[in-house]
C-alpha positions in Angstrom: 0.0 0.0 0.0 2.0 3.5 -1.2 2.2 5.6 1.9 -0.6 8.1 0.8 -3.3 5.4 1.0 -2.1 4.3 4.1 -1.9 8.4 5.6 -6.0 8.5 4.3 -7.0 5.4 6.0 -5.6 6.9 9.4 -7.5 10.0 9.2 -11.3 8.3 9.2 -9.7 6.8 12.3 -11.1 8.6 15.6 -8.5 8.3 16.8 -6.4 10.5 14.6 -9.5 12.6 13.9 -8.3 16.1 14.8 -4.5 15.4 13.3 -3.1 17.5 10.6 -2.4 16.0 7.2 1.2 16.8 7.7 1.0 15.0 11.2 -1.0 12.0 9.8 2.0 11.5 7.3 4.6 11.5 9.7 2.2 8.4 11.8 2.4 6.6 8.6 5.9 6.8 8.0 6.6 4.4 11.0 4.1 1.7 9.9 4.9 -1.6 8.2 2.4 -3.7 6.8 1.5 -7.4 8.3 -1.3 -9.5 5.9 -4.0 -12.5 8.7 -6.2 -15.0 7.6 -9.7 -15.4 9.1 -10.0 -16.1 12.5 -6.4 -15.8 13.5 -6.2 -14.0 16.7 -4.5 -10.5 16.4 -4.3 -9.5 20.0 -5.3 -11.3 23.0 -6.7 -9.6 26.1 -4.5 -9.1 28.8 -1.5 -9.9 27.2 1.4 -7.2 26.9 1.0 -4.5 24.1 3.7 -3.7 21.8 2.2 -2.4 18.6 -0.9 -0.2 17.4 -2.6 -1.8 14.6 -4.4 0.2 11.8 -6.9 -1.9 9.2 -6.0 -2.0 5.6 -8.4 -4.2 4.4 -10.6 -6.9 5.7 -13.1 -7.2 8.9 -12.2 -7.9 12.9 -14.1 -8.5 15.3 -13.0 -7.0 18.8 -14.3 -9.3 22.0 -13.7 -10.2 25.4 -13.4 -13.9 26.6 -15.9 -15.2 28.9 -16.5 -18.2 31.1 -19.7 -19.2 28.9 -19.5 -17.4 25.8 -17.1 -14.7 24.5 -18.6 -11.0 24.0 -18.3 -9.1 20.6 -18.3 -5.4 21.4 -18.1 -4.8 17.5 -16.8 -5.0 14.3 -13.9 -3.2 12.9 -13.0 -2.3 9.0 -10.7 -0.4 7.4 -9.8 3.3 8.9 -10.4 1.1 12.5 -7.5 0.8 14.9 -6.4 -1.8 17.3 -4.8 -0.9 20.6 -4.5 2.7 20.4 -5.9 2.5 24.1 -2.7 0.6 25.2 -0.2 2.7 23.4 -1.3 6.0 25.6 -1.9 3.7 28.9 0.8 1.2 28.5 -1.6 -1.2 30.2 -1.9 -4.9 28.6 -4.3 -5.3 26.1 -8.1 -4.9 27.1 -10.0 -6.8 24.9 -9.3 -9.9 22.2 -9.3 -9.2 18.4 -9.9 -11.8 15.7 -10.2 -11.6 11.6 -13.3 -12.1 10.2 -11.6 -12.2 6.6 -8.6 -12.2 5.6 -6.8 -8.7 6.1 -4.0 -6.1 6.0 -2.8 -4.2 8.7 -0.7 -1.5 9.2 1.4 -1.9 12.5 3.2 0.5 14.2 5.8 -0.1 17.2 4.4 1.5 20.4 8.3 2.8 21.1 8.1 4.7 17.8 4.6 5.6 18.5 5.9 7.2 22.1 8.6 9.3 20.2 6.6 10.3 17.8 4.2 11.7 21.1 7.5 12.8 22.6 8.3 15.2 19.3 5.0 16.9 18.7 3.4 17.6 21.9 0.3 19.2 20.0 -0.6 15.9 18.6 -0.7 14.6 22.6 -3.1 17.1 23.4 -5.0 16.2 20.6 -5.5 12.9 21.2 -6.8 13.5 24.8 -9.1 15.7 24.2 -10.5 12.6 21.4 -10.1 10.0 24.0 -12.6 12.1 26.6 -15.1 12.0 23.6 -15.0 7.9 22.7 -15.2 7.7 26.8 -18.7 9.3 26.4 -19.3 7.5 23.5 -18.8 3.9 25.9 -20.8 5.1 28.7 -24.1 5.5 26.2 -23.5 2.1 25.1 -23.4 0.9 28.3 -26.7 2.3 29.3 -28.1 0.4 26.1 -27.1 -2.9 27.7 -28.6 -1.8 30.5 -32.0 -0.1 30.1 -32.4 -2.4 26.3 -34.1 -5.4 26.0 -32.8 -8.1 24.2 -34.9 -7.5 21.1 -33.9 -3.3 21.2 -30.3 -4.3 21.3 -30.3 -6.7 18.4 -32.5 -4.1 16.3 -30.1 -2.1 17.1 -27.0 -4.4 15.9 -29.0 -5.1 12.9 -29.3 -1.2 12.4 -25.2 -0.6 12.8 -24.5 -3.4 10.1 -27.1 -2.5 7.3 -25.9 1.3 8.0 -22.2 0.6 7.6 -22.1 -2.6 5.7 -25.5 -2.6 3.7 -26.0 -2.2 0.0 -29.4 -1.4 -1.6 -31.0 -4.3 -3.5 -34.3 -5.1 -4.9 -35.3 -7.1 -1.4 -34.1 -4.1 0.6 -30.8 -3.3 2.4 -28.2 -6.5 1.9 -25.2 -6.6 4.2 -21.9 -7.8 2.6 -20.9 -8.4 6.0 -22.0 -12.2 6.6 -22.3 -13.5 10.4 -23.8 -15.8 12.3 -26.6 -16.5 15.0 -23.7 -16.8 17.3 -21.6 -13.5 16.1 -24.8 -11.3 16.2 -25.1 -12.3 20.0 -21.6 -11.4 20.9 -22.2 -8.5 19.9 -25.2 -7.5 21.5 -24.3 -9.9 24.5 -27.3 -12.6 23.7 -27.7 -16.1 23.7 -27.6 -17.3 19.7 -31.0 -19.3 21.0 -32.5 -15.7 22.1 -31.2 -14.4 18.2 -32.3 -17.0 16.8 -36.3 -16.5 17.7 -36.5 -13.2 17.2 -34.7 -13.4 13.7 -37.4 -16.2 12.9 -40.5 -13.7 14.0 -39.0 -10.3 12.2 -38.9 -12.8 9.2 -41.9 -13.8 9.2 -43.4 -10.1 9.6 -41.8 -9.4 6.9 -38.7 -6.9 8.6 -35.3 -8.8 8.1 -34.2 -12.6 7.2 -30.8 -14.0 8.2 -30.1 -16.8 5.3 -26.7 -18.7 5.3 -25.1 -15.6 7.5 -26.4 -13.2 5.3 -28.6 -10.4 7.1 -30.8 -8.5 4.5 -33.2 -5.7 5.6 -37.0 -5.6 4.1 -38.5 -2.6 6.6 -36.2 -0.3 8.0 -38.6 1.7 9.1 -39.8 -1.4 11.1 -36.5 -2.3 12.5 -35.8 1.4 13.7 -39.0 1.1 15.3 -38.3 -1.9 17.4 -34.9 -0.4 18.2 -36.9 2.2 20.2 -39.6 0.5 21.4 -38.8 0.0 25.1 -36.2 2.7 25.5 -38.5 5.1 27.6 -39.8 2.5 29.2 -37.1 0.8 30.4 -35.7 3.8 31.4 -38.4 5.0 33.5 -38.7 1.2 35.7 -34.7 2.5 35.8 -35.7 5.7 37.4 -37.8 4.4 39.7 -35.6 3.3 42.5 -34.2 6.4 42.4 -37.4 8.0 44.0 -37.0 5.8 47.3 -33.6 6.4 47.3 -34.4 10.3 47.4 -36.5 9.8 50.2 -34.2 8.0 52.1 -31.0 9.8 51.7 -33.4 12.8 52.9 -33.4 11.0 56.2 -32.0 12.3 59.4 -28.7 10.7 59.5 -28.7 10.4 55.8 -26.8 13.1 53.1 -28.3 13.2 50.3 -27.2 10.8 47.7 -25.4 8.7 50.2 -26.4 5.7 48.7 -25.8 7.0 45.2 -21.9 7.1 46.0 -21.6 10.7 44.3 -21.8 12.0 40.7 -21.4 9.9 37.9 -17.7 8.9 37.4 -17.7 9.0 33.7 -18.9 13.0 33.8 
């Protein structure tokens, strides 16, 4: 990949969002390129970071092992990075990372990386002030898995693909991003069996059908629909408990919000 491509890529990163062209360039100068096949394992959580890897080409899927069944928090592409968090932390890697497809990257050494962060100081400051945003960005999709049912989040995951991945076709929106039952539950932490029943029902009203990993969508309108359908309401049963909790933190003895241990630590 000529070192132009490669310098375009890494600005639709967030990550490198509010860089100068002339500071993008200099990034892509350190990289070298590394080709995977699918399913080979490109980091491992909690193992020690070295590297920062920008996608060339091909899909990823970024997950977090678990006793029962791993987590998918999403899917990468090209312009995506992997382990930017660990090259400003120097903490060991936080989450797992495993091709879809085969792919490129574009790896750069986390000691260059540093050096490069040494050198321009402006591009440090940058990439703070990006960082606070994608730490807002994770708090709203943790209040999806919390206030969302299961068929809001997966209307929701179905949303994301056809909006990223979809191409307009005579039955509606076709993804040319193919996963499973299975895949589609990592990523919106369900059971496949839980996927697998709604998937049958929206295809059978008519909103989506998921054929041999294929996801194609007939109704948007629909599916946007369901993604909102217990939002409010889920939030209000939320909100409840925090009435009672009012009430007694109003109590003699009691400061308010005692039992709420303070303001919200993500701000």
């Amino acid at each position: 990949m000529i070192p132009n491509d490669l310098s375009r890529l890494l600005a639709r990163s967030w990550f490198f969002s509010e860089l100068t062209a002339k500071e993008i360039e200099g990034l892509a100068a350190l990289a070298r390129t590394r080709t995977v096949r699918p399913k080979q394992c490109i980091v491992k959580k909690g193992e020690p970071a070295a590297q920062i890897f920008a996608v060339l080409r091909g899909r990823l899927k970024v997950m977090t092992p678990g006793i029962a069944h791993d987590a998918a928090f999403r899917i990468i592409g090209p312009g995506d990075l992997i382990g930017e968090i660990s090259a400003v932390d120097g903490q060991a890697r936080s989450a797992t990372v495993k091709a879809i497809e085969h792919c490129e990257l574009a790896v750069i050494d986390h000691r260059d990386f540093t050096s490069f962060l040494d050198a321009h100081p402006v591009v440090s400051r940058k990439l703070l002030a990006v960082l606070a945003r994608r730490v807002r960005q994770l708090s709203e999709r943790v209040e999806d898995r919390s206030f969302l049912g299961v068929h809001a989040r997966l209307a929701k995951c179905l949303l994301s693909i056809v909006e990223q991945y979809g191409q307009p076709s005579r039955d509606g929106l076709v993804s040319d991003l193919r996963l499973s039952q299975q895949e589609l539950g990592e990523l919106m932490d369900a059971t496949r069996e839980s996927v697998n029943k709604l998937l049958r029902s929206w295809r059978e009203q008519g909103i989506v059908t998921h054929e041999a990993d294929r996801i194609v969508v007939h109704d948007l309108e629909a599916l946007r629909a369901l993604a909102r359908a217990d939002t409010h309401d889920r939030r209000h049963e939320r909100a409840e408990p925090d009435v009672s909790l009012n009430l007694v933190g109003a109590l003699p003895g009691r400061g308010a919000g005692a039992e709420r241990g303070g303001p919200h630590p993500l701000g």
